[in-house]
C-alpha positions as CSV (number, residue, x, y, z in Angstrom):
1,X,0.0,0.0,0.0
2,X,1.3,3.4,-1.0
3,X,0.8,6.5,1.2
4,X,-0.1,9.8,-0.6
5,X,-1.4,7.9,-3.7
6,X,-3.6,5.1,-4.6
7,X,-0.9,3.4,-6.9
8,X,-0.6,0.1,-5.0
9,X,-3.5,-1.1,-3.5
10,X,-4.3,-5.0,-2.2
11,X,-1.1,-6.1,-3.8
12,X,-0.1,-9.3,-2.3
13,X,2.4,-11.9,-3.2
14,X,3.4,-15.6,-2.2
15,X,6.8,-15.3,-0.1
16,X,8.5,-17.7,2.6
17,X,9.6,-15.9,6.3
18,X,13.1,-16.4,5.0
19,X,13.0,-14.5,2.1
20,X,15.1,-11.6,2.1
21,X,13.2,-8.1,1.8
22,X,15.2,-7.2,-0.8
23,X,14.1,-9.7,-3.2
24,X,10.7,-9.1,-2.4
25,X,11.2,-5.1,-3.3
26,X,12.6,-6.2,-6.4
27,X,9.5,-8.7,-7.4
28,X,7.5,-5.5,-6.6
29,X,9.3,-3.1,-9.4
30,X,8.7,-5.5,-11.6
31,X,5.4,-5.2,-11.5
32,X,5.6,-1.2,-10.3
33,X,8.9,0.0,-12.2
34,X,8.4,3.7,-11.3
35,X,9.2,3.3,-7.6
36,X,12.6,1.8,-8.4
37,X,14.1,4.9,-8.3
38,X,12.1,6.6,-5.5
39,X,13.6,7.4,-2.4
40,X,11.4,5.3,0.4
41,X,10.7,4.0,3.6
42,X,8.6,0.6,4.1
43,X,6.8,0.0,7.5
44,X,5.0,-2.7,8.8
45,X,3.0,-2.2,11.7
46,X,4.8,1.3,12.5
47,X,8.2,-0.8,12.6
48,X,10.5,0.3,9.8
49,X,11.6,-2.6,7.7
50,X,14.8,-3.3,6.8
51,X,16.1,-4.3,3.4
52,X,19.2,-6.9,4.3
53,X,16.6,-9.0,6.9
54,X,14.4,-11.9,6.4
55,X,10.4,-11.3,6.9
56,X,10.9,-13.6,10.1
57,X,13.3,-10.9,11.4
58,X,11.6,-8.0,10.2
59,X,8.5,-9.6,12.1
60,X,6.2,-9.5,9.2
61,X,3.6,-11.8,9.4
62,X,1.2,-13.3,7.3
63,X,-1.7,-10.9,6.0
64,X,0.8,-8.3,7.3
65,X,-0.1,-4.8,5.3
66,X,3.6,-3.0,4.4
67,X,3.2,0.3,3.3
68,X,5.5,2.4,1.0
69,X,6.5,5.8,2.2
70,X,8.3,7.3,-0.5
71,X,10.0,10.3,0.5
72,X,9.8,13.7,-1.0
């Protein structure tokens, strides 16, 4: 979900808790190209998600909504 705009909206996708952030951010530009280059932030649940950790360590959890901060 994307703050500020209705861009991405109910976009989910099948992932394991050990998958990397990173490679989840990257199946999302390929589907959303236009915010590879976009300075952001992803949250979870007010937590701040970081790119080099697993879902498990990032504590996202199933159903979990992330949403996309992109920074001005």
């Amino acid at each position: 979900m994307t703050q500020g705009n209705q861009d991405i909206i109910n976009y989910s996708m099948a992932c394991r808790t050990t998958d990397l952030f990173s490679s989840l951010e990257e199946r999302l530009y390929q589907d959303y190209p236009n915010y590879r280059n976009v300075e952001k932030i992803f949250m979870v649940s007010a937590n701040k998600i970081s790119r080099d950790k697993t879902l498990e360590e990032n504590n996202i959890k199933n159903n979990d909504i992330i949403n996309l901060f992109p920074i001005d």
